[in-house]
N, C-alpha and C positions, 0 to 999 in steps of 0.2 A: 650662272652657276645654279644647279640643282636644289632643290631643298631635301634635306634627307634629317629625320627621326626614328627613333629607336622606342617603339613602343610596347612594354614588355615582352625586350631582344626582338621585336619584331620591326622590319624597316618600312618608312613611308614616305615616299616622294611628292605625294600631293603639297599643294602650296599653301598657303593657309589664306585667307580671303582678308581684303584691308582693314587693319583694327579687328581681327578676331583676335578672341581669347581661346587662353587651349583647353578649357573646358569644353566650348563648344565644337573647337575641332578634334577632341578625342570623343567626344558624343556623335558627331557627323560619322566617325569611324565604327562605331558598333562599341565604344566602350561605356556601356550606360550606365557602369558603375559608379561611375563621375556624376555625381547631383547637382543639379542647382537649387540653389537652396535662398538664395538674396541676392545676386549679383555686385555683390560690395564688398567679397571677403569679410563678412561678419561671422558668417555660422560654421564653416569649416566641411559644409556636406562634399565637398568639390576638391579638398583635399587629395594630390596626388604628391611625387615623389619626383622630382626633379635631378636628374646626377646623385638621388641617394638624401634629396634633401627635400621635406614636408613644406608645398608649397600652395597657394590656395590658387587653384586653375581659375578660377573667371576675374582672378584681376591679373594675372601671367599672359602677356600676349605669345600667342602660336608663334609670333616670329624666332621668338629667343629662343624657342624650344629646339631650334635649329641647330645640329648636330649632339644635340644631350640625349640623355637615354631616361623617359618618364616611364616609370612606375606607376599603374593602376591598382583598383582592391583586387583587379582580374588579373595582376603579376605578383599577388604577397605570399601566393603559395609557395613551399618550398622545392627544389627539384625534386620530379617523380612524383611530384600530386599532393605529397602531406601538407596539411595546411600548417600555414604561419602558427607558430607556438601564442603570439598573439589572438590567430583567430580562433583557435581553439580555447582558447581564456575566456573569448567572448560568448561561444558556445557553451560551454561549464557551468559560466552562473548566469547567463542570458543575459546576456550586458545591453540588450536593447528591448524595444516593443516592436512600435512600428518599422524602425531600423532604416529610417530614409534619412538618418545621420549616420550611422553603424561604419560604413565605407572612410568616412573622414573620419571618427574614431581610431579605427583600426590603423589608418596612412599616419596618425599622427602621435600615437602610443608606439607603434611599431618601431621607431626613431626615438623614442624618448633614453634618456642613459641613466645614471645611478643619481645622478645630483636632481634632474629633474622628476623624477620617479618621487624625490623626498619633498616635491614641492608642486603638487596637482594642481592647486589652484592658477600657479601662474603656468604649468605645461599646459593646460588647458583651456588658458582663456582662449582661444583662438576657435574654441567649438562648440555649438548651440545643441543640447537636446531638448527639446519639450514632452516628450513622452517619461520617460526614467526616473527622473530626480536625482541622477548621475550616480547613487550609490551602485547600484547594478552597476554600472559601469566602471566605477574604480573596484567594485569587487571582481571584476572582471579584469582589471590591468594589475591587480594584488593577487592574482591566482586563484582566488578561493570557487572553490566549486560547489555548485547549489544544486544543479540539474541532478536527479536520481535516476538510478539504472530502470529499464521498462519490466516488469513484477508481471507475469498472467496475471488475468483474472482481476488483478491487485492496480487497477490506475487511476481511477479515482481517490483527491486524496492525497497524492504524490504529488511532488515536484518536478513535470516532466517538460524538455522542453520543446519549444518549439517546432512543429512540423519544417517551416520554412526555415527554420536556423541555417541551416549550410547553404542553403541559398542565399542568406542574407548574408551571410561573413565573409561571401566570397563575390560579392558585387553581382550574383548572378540572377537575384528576385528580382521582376519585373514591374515596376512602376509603372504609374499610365503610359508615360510617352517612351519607356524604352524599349522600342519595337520601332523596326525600320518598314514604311509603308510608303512603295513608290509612287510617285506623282504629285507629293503629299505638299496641299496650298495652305502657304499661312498666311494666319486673319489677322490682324489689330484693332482696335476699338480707338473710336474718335470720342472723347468725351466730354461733357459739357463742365465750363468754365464758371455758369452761375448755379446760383441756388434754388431759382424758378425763374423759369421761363417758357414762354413759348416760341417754337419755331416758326419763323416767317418764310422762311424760304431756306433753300440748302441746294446748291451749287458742285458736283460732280465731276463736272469736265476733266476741269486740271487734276483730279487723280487721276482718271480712268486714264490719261495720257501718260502717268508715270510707267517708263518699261517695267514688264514685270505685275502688271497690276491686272487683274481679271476679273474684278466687279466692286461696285463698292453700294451695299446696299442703308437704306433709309429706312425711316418710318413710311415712306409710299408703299416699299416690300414687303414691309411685315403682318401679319393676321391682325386684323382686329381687336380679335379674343383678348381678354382678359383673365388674367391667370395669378398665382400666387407661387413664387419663388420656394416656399417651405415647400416640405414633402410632407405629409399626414397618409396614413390608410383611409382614411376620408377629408377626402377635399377641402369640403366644408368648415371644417376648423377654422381655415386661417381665408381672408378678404382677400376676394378677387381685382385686385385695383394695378396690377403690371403689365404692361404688354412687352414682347419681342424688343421694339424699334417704338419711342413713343413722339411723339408732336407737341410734348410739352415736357421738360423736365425739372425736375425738384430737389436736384442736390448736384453740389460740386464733385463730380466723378460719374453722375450718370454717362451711359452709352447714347451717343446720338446717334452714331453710322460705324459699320464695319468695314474694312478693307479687307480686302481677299489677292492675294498677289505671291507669283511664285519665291518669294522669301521676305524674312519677317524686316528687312531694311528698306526693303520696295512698297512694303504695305503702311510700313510706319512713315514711310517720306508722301504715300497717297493719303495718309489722315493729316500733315503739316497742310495740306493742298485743298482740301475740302472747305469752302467757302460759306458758312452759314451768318444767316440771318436770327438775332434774336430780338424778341418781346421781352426786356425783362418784366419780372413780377413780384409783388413785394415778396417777402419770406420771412419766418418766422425760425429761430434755433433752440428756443428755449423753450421747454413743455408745460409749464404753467401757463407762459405767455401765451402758447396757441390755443388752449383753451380760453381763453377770455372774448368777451365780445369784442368785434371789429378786427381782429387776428386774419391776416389770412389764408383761406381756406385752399389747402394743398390737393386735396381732390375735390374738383367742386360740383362735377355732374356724373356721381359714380351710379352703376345700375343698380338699382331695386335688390338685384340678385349677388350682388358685391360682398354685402353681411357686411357693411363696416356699421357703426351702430349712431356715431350723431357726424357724418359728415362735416354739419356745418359747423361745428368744436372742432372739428380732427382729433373726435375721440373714435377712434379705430374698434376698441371693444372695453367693458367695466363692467365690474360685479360690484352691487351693493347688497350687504347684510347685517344683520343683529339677532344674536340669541342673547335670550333676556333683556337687561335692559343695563348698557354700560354706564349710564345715569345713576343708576340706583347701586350699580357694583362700585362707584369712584365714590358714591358718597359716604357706603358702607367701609373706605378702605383708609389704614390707617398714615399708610404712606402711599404717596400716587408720584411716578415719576412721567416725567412728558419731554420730551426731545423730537427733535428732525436728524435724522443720518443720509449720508448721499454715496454712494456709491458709483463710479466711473464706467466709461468705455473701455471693455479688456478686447483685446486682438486674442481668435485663436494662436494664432502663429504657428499652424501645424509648415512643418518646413517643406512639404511637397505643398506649391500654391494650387492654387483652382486650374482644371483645365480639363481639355475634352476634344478629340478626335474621331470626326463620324466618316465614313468610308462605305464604298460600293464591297459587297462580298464579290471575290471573283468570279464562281460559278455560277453566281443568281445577280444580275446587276439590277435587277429591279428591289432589292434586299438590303437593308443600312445598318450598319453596326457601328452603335457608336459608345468608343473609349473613355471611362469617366475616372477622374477622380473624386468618387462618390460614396456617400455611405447607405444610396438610397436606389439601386438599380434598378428593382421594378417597380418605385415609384415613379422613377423618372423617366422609365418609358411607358409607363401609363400617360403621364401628363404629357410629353413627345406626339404619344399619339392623340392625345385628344385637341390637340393647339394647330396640328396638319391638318388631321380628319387621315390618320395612317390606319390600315388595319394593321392589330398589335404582332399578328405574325410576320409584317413584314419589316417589323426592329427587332434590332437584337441591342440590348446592353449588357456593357461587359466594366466590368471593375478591377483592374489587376492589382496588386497590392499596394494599399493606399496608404500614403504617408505621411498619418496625422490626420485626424479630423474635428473630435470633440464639441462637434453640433455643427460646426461649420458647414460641413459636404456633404448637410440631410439638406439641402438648398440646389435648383438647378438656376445655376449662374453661368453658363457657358454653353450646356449641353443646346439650348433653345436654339441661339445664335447658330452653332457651326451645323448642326441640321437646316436652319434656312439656308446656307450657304452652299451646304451641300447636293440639298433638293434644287437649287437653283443652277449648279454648277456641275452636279453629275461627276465631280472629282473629290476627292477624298480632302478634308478642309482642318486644320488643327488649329486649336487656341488657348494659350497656358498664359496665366499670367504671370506679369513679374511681381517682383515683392513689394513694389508700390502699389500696383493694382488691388493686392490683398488688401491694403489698407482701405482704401479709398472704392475698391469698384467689388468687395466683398462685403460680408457682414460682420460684426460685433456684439460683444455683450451686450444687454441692454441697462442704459443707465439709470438706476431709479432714486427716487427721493422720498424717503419713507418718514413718515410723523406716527411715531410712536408715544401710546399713555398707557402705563399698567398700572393697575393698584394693588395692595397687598394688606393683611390683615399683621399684625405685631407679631404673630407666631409664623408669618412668610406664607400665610397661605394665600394665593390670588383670590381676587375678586374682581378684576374687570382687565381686557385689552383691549385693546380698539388699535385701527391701522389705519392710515391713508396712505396711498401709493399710488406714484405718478411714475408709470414706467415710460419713457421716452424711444420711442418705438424706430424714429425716422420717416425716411420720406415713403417707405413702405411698410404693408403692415405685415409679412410674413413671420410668422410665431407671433406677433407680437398678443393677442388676445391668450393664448393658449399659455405663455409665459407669466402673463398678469395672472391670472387665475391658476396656473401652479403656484404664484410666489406665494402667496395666502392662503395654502391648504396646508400643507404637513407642519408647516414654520407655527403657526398660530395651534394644528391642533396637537402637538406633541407635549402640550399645555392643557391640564383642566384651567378651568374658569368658566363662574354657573356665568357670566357676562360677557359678549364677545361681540363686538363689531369690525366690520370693512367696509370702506371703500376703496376701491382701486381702479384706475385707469390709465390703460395703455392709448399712446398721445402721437399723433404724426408731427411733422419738422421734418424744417428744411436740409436735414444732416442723412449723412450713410445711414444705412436701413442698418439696426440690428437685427438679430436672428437668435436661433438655437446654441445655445451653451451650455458646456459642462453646469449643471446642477437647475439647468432650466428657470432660473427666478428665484429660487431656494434661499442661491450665496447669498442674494440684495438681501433678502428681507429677513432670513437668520442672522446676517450680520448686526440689525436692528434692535431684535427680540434679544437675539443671547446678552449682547450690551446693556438692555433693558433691565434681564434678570440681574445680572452682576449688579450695577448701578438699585434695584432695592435689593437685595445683602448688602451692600455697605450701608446704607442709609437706615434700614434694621437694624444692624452690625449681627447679621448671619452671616454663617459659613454659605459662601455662593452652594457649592455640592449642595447642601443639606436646604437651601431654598430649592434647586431645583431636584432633587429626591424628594422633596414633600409636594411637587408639583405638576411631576411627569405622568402621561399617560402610564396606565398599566397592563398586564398581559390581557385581551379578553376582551376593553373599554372601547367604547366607540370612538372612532374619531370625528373630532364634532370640527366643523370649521364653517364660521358666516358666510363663507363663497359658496357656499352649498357642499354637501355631506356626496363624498365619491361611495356608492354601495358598493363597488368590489374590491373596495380596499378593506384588507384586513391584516390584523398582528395575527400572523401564521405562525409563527415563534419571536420571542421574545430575551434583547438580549444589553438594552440597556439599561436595566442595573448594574448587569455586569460591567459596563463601558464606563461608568460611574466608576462602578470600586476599581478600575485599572488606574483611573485619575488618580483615587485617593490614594491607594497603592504609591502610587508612583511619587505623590506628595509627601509620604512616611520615608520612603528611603531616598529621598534627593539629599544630595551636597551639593549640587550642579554651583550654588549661588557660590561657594569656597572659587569657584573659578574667575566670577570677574572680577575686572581691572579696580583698583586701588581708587575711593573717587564716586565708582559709578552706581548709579539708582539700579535696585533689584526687583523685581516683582515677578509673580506666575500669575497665570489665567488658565480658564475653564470653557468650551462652549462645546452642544451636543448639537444632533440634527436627528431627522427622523424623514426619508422619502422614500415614495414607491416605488415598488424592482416594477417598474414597467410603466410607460406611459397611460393616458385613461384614450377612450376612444377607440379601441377596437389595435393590439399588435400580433402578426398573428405570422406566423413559420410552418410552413412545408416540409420533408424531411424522406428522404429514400436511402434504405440500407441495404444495400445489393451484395453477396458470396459472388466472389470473382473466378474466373476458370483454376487462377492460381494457386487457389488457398487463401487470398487476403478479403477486403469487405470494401467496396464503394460507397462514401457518402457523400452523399449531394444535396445542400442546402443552403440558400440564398444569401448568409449570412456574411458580410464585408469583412475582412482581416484589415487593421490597421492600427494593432498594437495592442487590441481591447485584448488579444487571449482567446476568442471564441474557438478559432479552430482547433488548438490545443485541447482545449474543455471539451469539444464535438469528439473530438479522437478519442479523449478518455472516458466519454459516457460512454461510446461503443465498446471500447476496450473492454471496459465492464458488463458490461450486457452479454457480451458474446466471449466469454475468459480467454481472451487473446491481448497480444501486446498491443501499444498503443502503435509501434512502426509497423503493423499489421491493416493499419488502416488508413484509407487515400481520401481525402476531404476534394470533393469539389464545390464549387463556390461561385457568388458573386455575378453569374453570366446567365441571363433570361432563357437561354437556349436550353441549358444542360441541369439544371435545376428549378423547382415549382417554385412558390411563390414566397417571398420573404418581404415582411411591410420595410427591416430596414435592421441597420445596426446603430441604432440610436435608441434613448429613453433604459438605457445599463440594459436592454432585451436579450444578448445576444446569450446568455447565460440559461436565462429564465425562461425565456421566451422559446428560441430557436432550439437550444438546450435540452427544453423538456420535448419537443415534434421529435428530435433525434435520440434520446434516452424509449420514447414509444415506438417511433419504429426499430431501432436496434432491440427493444424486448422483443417486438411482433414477429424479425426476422430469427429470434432464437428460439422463439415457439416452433417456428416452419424448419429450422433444420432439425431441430429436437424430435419433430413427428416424422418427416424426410426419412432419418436415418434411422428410427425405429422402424420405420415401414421396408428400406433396403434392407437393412440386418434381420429384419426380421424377430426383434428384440420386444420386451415390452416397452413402453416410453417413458415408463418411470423409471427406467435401469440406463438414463441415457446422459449424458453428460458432456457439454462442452469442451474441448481441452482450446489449448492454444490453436492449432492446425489441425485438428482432427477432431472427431467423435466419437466417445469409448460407448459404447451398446452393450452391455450383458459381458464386459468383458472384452467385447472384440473392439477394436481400433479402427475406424474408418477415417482415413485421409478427409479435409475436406474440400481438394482436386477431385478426389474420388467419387464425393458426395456429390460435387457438383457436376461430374461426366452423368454420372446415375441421373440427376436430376434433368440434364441436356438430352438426354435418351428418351426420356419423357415428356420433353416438352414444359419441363416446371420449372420456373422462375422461380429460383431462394431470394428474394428479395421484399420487404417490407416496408410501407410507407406509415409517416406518423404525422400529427399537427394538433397546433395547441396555439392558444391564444387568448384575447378578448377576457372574461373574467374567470376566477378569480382574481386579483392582484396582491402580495403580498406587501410589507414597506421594511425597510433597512434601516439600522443606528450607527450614528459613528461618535463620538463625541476627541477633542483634543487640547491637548495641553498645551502650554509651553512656559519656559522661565528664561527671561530676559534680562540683558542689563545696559541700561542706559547712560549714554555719555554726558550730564545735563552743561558740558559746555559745547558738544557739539552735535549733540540728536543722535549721534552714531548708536547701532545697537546694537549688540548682540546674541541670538541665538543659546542659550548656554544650555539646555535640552530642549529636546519635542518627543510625545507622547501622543500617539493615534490607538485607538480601539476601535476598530472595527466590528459589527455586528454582522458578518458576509453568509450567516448560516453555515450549511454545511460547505464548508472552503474544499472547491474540486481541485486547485492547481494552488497552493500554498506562494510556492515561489512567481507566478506569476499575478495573484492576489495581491501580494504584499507591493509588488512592482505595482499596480495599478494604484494600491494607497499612497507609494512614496511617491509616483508622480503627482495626483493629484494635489497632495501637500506644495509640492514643491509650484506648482502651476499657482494654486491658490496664492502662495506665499508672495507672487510674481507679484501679482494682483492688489494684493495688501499692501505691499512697500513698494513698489515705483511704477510698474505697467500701468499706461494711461493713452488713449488713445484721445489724441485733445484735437478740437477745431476750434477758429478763429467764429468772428460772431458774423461770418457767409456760412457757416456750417463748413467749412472745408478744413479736411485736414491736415495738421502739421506739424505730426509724427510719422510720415509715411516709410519709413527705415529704420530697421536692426537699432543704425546707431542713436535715431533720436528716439525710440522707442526700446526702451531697455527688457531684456529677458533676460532670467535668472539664469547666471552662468555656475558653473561648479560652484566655485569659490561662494557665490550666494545661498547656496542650501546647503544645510544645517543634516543629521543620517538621524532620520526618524525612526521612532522602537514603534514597529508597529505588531500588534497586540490582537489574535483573533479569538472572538468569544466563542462559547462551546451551544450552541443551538443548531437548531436542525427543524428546518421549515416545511412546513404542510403544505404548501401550493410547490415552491418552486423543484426543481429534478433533482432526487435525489439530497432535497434538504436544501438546495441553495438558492440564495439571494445575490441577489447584485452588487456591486463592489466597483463600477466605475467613475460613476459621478457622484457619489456621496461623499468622497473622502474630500471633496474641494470646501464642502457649506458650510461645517464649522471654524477654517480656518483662522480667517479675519475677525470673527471676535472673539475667539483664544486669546490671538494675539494683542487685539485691543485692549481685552481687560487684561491680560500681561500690564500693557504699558502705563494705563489708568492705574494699579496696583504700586507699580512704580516708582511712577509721576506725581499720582494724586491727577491726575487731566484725564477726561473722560474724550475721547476723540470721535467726534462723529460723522468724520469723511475719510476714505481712501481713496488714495491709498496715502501710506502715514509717512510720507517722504522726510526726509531727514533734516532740511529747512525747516520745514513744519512743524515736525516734535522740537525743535529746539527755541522757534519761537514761542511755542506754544510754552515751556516750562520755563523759559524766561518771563513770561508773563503771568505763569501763577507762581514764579518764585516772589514778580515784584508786587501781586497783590498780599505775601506776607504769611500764602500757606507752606504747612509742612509736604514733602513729598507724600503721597500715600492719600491726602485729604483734601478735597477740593476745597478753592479759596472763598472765602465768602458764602458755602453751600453748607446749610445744616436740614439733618432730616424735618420735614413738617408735615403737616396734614394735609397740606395744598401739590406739593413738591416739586412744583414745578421749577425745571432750568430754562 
């Protein structure tokens, strides 16, 4: 008997392959509105509609689908095209970012009835976003509508949404892999078991003999070269110490060998097959330990030209400093407080994993294009080419809409490999990984361990900080130098103090490499600092606000920090005091505490941040604004879409420059071919950076049609004016089709290029609240308000701004209460899934008031500053001193699991203090804890 499915009303008789799921066989069909997201039904991206009923496709086998009729996001429209009342909800108030959950969203509200509707937390456990912080999204399943109609002249500013919206709502944006590419061979990766080693030998046969299998290459295959996995616009940042395929490996997850084989069941049964030989080697997991002598040494013969800075420590890179003399500032000080804080492994977890697709162009087969999910394109075929020895025109990379990144996908993790494979193969080679692989064969936050000592004068004024910091890099050292030395610049100097010292060093181990993260090293060692300050106000007995008002950098002041002084950073505007009196504000009118339960401990907390709209070291954006035959405008600029907003913001700087609407203007993006050069959508850039190339050329190109049509008309040029579609002259109205036949007649290009970059650099405030309450029989806590202020400058897209603070919040909040990426003492980990690795579902986040201040910044376009990664760094000591307020417990690791706080307040119940006052802790002169 036949197999027959009904796939929105459409019939299909293909048979499903043994043990597929129907996730993958509605994807083999062209339905790539179907994600995968985890392969365990944890996140819900995969969500379809089964006979009408919301079921998660990759744990559904294809068999069962067997006479039912499934529903994709590509069948929720209603007849005759209008979208689902649903999708249009999610349209309204932009219920998504990146939207590579959006699809399972929509399959799975679109089903919800009146009783479920009254009870979000449980309709929705079934679905992960990490971008949003779900309010957008129940604002979106509540009706309420945010998006504002498109104003000429007027979009900057406004709340507009998204270019790709109807693409997204309707499963129709195209993520890396959903594109059908025939021929197309998939890879698997073989990966190593220990935590060092070296290979003796490695054995091939028995794959090469599995059907289906068409190479399986080694470290004998791969380039020499030594490379570094991060992206930078210069190189040099980050230690040369990786190759492709290596002959010795250093952590449990490293790649020894790829398979390449006509399907991913053939390649995976060729890596069971692969016969290696190992050397093991001692190992070290813990970062002080590898610093010590006799420790062993995880690189131990790197080249001269590597930059790693003491090899034989496995200290990768360190900054040491002192202004003035912290000696002299602790003896002068009248309370000194000193602690150690430690901070954890966070997992991105953007829900589209790592992955990468390189292919022959049809009409040029000596030409390679290759598909990333990336936030760093033409870095990454920069470094592509310099690892072959490729001239650069003969890559192309392409980035289609990427889903989720937040440091993670400024890293090439894939791309290296399926280019050997494909240079060697001449056939087009794909490699995604699964959601284990993220864990273990991507990168991570980095975890550090900070020893903090501040001292203070009786009136709260500092007089000495001092830092040691041991960032725990992994077995590679990508970002890791560059991370250390952001963690101990804006955190230390958004603080006077005539006395300041650092050390810091980032440390190799035998564990997963971390990498680039949201806030870049900031969260670890704010989390430290802002603790610090809280802990002396109590010890004073200050108001924390009014210690840290008497102690904050000012409009104007330098930023001083002992890792050495960044010159192109500067307070272009200035906007936390204001982010202060939002706090206090919001301290004056709370009743929040009238809310919790009968029983339980109350407390609020306070922490601010302060970091640069832009990375240091050179970031820098291309930008072309081209009048189209039509009447509308062409922009083409490097910059990656994946929830950050840029291209909305790029549509509304032009909108503005040229007084047209913002659906008047076509963003291209992302692909080396069809746009100049973009360092990356990483370091909050894509605003500030990419933002101000495309705000100069959209002026440069309004100068050119302004002089244009004064020269056609024949007008004077100061009588000449913009409209939406045309150009009024003296009066007369020129189309501008019209302008641009006139201008085609001529041989003249309306078109304008812009760029901008490298320095000046502006820095950004955020500071947040929150008032908590505590179960002190069973650690349980909860949320009873949150207060974010933003300091974003001039805020270009409101409602997608505030989107970027609530997710932050809500990612950071991940991070403070239970996300932990743990390994056992091989370095290997064992959280590698959804379900042993918890992420904030709805029901975990709290709808943050977030609050934007009124300044208007000197460097950045049009007054603005950045707004993506600042909203995570205050987080976690909000919340700390929240719970220390409390408790009376000052907590110096996360994240603050819920065992934890209740051991913990069991144990200063039973040393005999009050809640609110640490046991046995009285203010002194020494103050040491």
């Amino acid at each position: 008997m036949s197999y027959r499915i009904h796939v929105n009303e459409q019939p299909f008789d293909a048979e499903p392959r043994p043990g597929q799921c129907l996730r993958t066989y509605l994807r083999d069909r062209g339905w790539f509105g179907v994600k995968k997201g985890c392969d365990s039904g944890d996140c819900g991206a995969c969500t379809v509609h089964v006979d009408g009923e919301p079921v998660h496709s990759c744990l559904y086998p294809a068999v069962r689908a067997e006479g039912r009729r499934v529903t994709t996001v590509e069948g929720l429209a209603e007849p005759g095209g209008e979208l689902h009342p649903v999708q249009q909800r999610f349209l309204d108030a932009q219920g998504f970012q990146c939207g590579f959950c959006t699809a399972g969203f929509l399959m799975t509200t679109s089903k919800l009835d009146a009783d479920q509707l009254d009870d979000l937390p449980r309709a929705l456990k079934g679905n992960l976003c990490r971008c949003t912080g779900y309010r957008a999204i129940e604002d979106a399943i509540r009706g309420v509508t945010h998006v504002e109609e498109p104003c000429p002249g007027r979009s900057v500013g406004r709340s507009m949404g998204a270019p790709a919206g109807p693409l997204v709502v309707t499963g129709t944006a195209r993520y890396t892999f959903d594109i059908d590419i025939p021929g197309l061979l998939h890879m698997k990766l073989l990966r190593s078991p220990h935590p060092h080693a070296r290979i003796v030998s490695i054995d091939t046969s028995a794959a090469l003999r599995v059907p289906g299998v068409h190479t399986v290459l080694t470290h004998h295959d791969a380039p020499e070269r030594l490379f570094s996995s991060a992206r930078h616009e210069h190189p040099t940042e980050d230690p040369d110490d990786t190759r492709v395929l290596d002959d010795v490996v250093r952590f449990v997850g490293q790649r020894v060998a790829a398979v390449v084989a006509d399907s991913e069941a053939a390649a995976e049964e060729g890596c069971r097959r692969i016969a290696v030989e190992y050397q093991q080697l001692p190992h070290v997991v813990d970062a002080e330990a590898a610093m010590r002598p006799g420790a062993p040494v995880i690189h131990a013969k790197p080249a001269e030209a590597s930059r790693i800075a003491r090899p034989e420590n496995n200290v990768v890179g360190e900054v040491h400093g002192e202004i003035g003399s912290v000696a002299q500032g602790f003896a002068e000080a009248d309370v000194v407080y000193e602690d150690t804080f430690r901070t954890q492994r966070v997992q991105h977890a953007s829900l589209e994993t790592h992955g990468a697709v390189a292919y022959w162009e049809e009409d040029d087969p000596e030409r390679l294009v290759v598909r990333s999910s990336t936030q760093v394109p033409f870095l990454t075929r920069r470094a592509l080419c310099a690892l072959y020895d490729l001239p650069e025109d003969r890559v192309r990379v392409v980035a289609g809409r990427v889903g989720g990144g937040f440091g993670g996908k400024q890293e090439m993790l894939t791309e290296d490999i399926v280019v050997l494979a494909a240079l060697r193969l001449k056939r087009p080679v794909k490699l995604e990984f699964t959601r284990a692989e993220q864990f273990y064969g991507a990168t991570t936050r980095h975890p550090f361990t900070i020893g903090i000592k501040a001292g203070a004068k009786r009136d709260g004024t500092l007089t000495a900080l001092q830092l040691r910091v041991v960032s725990n890099t992994g077995a590679y050292g990508n970002h890791g130098p560059a991370v250390m030395f952001h963690s101990v610049g804006e955190s230390m100097a958004v603080y006077r103090a005539p006395h300041k010292k650092v050390d810091a060093y980032a440390v190799y181990t035998n564990c997963v490499s971390a990498g680039a993260f949201r806030g870049y090293g900031l969260g670890q060692v704010t989390f430290a600092v802002e603790s610090a300050m809280d802990e002396l106000a109590h010890r004073l007995g200050i108001d924390p606000l009014v210690l840290r008002e008497r102690n904050i950098i000012g409009p104007g002041e330098p930023m001083v920090s002992p890792g050495g002084e960044e010159e192109d950073l500067h307070i272009a505007s200035y906007g936390l005091d204001q982010c202060l009196r939002v706090v206090r504000d919001a301290l004056a009118e709370d009743r929040s505490a009238a809310d919790a339960p009968e029983g339980w401990l109350v407390g609020q907390g306070t922490a601010m941040s302060m970091i640069a709209t832009g990375p240091p070291g050179g970031h820098y954006a291309d930008a072309t604004v081209t009048l189209l035959q039509d009447g509308t405008y062409d922009v083409a600029v490097g910059t990656a879409e994946f929830g950050n907003g840029t291209t909305t913001v790029h549509q509304q700087i032009t909108a503005g420059a040229l007084g047209t609407t913002a659906d008047r203007i076509v963003i291209r993006q992302s692909d080396t071919d069809v746009v100049r050069h973009d360092t990356g959508a990483f370091g909050s850039a894509g605003t500030v950076v990419a933002g101000k190339a495309v705000m100069r050329a959209a002026n440069g190109l309004a100068e050119r049609i302004l002089t244009f049509a004064a020269e056609h008309a024949r007008a004077p040029r100061g009588l000449c004016r913009l409209l939406a579609d045309a150009v009024e002259c003296d009066g007369r109205v020129v189309s501008l089709k019209e302008l641009y036949e006139a201008a085609h007649d001529k041989e003249v290009t309306l078109a304008a290029d812009g760029h901008w970059g490298g320095s000046p650099r502006s820095v950004a405030f955020n500071a947040q609240w929150f008032r908590i309450a505590v179960d002190p029989g069973t650690g349980e806590i909860k949320i009873l308000r949150s207060v974010h202020a933003a300091d974003a400058g001039k805020v270009m897209n409101p409602l997608q701004c505030r989107g970027q603070v609530e997710g932050g919040v809500a990612q950071a909040l991940g991070a403070t209460l239970f996300e932990q990426v743990l390994v056992d003492d091989r370095g290997r980990v064992v959280t590698p899934a959804f379900r042993r690795y918890r992420l904030p579902a709805y029901a975990d986040v709290p709808r943050t008031e977030v609050h934007f201040m009124e300044t208007s910044d000197a460097i950045g376009p049009l007054g603005a500053k950045s707004m993506s990664e600042s909203p995570f760094n205050p987080v976690a000591p909000a919340f700390a001193n929240a719970l220390r307020d409390a408790t009376g417990v000052r907590f110096t690791e996360v994240p603050l699991l819920r065992d934890t706080v209740w051991r913990a307040v069991e144990e200063h119940r039973a040393a005999g203090a009050e809640p609110g006052r640490p046991a046995g802790r009285q203010p002194s002169r020494e103050g040491s804890v």
